[in-house]
C-alpha positions as CSV (number, residue, x, y, z in Angstrom):
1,X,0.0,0.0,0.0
2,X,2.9,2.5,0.7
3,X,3.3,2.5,-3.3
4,X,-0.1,3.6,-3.9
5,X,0.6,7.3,-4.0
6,X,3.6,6.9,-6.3
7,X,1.1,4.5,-9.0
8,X,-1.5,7.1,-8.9
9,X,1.2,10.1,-9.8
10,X,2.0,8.0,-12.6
11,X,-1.3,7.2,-13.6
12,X,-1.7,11.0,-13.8
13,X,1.8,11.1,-16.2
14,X,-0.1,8.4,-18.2
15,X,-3.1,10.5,-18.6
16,X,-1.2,13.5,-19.6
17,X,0.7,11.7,-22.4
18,X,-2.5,10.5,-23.4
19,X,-3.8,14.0,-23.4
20,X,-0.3,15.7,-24.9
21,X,-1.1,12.8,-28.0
22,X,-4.9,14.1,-28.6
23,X,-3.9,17.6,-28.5
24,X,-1.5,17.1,-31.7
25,X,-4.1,15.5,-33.2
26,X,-6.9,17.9,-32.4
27,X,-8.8,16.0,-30.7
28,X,-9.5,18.4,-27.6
29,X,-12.5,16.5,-26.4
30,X,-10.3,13.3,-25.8
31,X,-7.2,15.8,-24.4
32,X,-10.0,17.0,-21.9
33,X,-11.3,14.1,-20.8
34,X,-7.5,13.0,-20.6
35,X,-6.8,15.9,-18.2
36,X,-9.6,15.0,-16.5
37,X,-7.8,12.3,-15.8
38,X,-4.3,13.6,-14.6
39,X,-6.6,16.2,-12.4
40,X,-8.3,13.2,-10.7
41,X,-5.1,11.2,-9.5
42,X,-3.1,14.2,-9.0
43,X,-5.8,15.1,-6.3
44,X,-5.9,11.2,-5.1
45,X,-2.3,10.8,-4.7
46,X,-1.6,13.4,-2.2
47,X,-5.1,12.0,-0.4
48,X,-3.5,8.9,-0.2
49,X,0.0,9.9,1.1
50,X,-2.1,11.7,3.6
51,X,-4.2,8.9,5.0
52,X,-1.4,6.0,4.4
53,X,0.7,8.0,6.8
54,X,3.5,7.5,3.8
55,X,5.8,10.7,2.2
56,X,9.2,10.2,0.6
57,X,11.7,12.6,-1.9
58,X,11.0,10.2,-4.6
59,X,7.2,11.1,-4.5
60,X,7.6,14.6,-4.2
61,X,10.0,14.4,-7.1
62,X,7.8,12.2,-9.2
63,X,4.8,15.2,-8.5
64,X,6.3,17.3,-10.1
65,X,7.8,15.6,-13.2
66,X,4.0,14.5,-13.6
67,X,2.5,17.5,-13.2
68,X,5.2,18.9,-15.7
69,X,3.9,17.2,-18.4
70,X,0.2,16.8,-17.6
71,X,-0.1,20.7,-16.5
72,X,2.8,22.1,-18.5
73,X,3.4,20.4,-22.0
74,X,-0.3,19.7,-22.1
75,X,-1.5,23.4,-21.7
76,X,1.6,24.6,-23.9
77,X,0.7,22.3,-26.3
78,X,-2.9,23.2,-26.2
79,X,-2.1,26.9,-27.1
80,X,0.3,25.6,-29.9
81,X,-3.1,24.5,-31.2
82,X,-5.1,27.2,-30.9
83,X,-1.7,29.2,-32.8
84,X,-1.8,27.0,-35.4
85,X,-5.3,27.1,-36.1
86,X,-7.0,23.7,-38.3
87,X,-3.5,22.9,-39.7
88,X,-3.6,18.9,-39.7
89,X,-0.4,18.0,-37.3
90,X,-1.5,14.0,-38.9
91,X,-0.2,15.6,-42.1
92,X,2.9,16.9,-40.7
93,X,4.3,14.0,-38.7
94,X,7.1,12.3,-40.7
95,X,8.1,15.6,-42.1
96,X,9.7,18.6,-41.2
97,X,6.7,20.6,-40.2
98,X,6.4,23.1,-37.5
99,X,4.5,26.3,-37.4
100,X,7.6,28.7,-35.8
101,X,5.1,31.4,-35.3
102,X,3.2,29.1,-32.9
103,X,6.6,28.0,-30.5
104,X,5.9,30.7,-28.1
105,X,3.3,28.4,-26.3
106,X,5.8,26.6,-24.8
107,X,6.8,29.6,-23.1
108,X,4.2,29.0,-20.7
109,X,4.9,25.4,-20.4
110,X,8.9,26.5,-19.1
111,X,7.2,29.0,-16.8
112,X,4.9,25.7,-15.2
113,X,8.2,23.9,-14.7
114,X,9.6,26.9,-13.0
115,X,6.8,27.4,-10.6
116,X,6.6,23.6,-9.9
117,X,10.4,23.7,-9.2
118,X,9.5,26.9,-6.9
119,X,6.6,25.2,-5.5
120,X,8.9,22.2,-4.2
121,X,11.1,24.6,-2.3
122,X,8.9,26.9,-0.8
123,X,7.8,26.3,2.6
124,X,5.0,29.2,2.3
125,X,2.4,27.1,0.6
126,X,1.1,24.5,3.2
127,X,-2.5,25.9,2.9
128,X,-2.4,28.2,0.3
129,X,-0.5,28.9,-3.2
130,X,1.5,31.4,-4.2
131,X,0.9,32.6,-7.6
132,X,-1.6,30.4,-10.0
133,X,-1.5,27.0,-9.9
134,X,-0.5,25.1,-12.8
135,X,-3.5,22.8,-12.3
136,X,-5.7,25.9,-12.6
137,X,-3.5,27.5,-15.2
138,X,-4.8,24.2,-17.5
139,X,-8.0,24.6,-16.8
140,X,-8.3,28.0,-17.9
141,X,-6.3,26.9,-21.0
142,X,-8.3,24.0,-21.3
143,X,-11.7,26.1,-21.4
144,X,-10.9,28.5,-24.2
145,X,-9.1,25.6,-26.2
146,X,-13.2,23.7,-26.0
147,X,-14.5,26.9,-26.3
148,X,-12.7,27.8,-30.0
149,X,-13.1,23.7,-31.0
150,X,-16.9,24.7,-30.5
151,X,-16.9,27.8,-31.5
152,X,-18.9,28.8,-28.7
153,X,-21.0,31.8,-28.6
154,X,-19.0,32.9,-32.0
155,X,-15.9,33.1,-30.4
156,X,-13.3,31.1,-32.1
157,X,-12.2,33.6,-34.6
158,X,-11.6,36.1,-31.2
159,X,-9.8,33.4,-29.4
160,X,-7.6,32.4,-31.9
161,X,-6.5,35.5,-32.8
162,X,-3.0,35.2,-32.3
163,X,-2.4,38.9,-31.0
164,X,-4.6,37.6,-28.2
165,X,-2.9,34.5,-27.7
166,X,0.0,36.3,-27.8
167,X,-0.8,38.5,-25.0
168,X,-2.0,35.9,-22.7
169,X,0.8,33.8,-22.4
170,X,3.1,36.2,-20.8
171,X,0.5,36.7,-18.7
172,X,-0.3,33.3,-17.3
173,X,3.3,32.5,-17.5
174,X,3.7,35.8,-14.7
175,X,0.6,34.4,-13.1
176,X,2.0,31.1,-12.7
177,X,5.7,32.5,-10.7
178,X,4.0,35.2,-9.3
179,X,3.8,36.4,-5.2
180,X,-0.1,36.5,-5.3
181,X,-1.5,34.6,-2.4
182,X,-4.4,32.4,-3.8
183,X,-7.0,30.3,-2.5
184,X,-5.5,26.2,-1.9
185,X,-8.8,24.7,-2.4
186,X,-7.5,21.2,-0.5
187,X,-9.8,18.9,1.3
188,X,-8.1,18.6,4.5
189,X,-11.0,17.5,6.7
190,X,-14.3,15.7,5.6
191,X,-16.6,18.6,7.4
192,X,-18.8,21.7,6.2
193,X,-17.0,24.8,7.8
194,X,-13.7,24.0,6.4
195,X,-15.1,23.2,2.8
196,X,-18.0,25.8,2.7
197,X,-15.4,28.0,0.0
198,X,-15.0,24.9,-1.6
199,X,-18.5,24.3,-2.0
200,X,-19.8,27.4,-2.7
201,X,-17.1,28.0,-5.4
202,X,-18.6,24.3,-6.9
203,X,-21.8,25.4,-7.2
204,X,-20.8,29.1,-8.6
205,X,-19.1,26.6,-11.3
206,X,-21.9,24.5,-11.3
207,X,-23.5,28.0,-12.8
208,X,-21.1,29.2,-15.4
209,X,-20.9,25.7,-16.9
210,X,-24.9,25.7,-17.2
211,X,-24.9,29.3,-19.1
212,X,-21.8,29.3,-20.2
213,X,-20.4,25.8,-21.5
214,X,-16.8,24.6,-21.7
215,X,-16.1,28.8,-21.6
216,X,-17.1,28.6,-17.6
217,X,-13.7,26.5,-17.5
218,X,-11.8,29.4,-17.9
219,X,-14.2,31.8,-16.5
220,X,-14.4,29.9,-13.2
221,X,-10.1,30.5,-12.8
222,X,-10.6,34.5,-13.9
223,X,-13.2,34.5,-10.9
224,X,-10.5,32.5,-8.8
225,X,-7.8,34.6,-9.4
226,X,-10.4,38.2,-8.7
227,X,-11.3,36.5,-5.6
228,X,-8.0,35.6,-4.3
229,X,-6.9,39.4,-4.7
230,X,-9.7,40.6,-2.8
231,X,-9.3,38.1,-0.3
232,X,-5.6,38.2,0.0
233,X,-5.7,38.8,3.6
234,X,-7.8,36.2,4.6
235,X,-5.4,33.9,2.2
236,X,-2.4,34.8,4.6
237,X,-4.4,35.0,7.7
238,X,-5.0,30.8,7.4
């Protein structure tokens, strides 16, 4: 049993392979449900760790190279997508290929690995984060990526614009390192006063995704991020 948390962190680096693979192919659907998937055993292995009593360096390491590709690559990759536009990547593979313009995605996707790396050293974030979370930073990437596949509400041509895209890596890769205190949203005790923010910020989602479709993904972190500002004193006070 003390290997359980170590299988699920790789079952979360086997889902976001699996989910890195769809994304080349354009298959965001798949990459979602995918990253779905890295989300759930990221959340389970640290549950696990928790209630086996177990913690080691390799685990901690092994988090991080995980979430490196399953909340790094994946996202990057996601945006070199959305860059790209409907250029088929099938087409390309066995060739020389690449669209050049469309590289700077992975700029966010160094940025993750520096605030993962961060994240491992700093002693700050017990109960809250510092700076977005690069779970959260792939949902919010996640959401537009659906949201242009869909072209919900007309918005594809806007989204993949690539002056916009552009502009919003730098600043989700600045989200990512920097010193804003935001919310931790961990399930430390099975009981209603310590998950009520939890809960309520479920059912605002709960909302957004029955107005607003696979958009409320990323609308749900902007709301995240407003909040923790306003609440930043709160944030430290825990």
């Amino acid at each position: 049993m003390k290997h359980l948390p170590n299988a699920l962190t790789l079952a979360n680096l086997f889902c976001g392979c699996c989910a890195l693979l769809y994304t080349f192919y354009w298959q965001p659907e798949m990459a979602a449900l995918f990253t779905a998937g890295s989300f759930v055993f990221d959340y389970l292995d640290g549950m696990a760790a928790r209630a086996l009593h177990v913690s080691s360096p390799l685990g901690k390491e092994l988090d991080s190279l995980a979430d490196v590709v399953s909340f790094g690559v994946v996202p990057g990759a996601m945006l070199y997508r959305l860059l790209s536009g409907d250029v088929s990547i099938s087409a390309a593979f066995g060739s020389s290929f690449v669209e050049v313009y469309a590289l700077p995605a992975f700029v966010l996707s160094a940025f993750s690995a520096f605030r993962l790396g961060k994240f491992n050293l700093d002693t700050r974030q017990a109960n809250y984060f510092i700076g977005l979370s690069t779970p959260a930073c792939t949902v919010f990437v996640l959401g537009i990526t659906l949201a242009a596949h869909h072209d919900r509400f007309g918005l594809k041509e806007v989204i993949e614009n690539q002056w916009f895209l552009y502009t919003l890596i730098p600043v989700l890769s600045w989200l990512l390192v920097s010193e804003i205190p935001m919310f931790g949203m961990k399930i430390k005790r099975f009981d209603w006063k310590s998950n009520v923010f939890n809960l309520a910020f479920l059912a605002l989602f709960a909302v957004f995704v029955f107005f607003l479709k696979e958009l409320a993904l990323s609308i749900i972190i902007v709301c995240y991020i407003i909040l923790s500002i306003i609440f930043k004193n709160k944030i430290l006070a825990e």
